[in-house]
N, C-alpha and C positions, 0 to 999 in steps of 0.2 A: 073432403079433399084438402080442409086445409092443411091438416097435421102434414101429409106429402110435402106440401112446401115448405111448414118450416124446416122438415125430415132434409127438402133438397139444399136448403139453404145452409142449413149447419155442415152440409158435404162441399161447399163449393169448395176452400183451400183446396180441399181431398182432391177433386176433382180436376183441380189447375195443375197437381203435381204431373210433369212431364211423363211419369213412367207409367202413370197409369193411366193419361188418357192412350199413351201408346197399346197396354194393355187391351183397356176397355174395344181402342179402335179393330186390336187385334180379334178379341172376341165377337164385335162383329160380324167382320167380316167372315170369321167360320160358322159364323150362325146363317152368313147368306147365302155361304157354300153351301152349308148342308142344307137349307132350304130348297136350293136350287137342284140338290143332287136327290132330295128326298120328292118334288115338283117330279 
């Protein structure tokens, strides 16, 4: 498990950039939609 961390660690800027945590949040939540709608 450790390569994951450093794998997360080298992503953090990535991660901080504004548009993609907006992304990421946005995928998400269509993933909890469809979860919910596929439940």
């Amino acid at each position: 498990m450790e390569y994951l961390r450093v794998y997360g660690r080298s992503l953090e800027p990535w991660r901080r950039d504004p548009q993609v945590v907006t992304y990421l949040a946005d995928v998400r939540k269509a993933t909890r939609t469809l979860a919910a709608a596929a439940a």
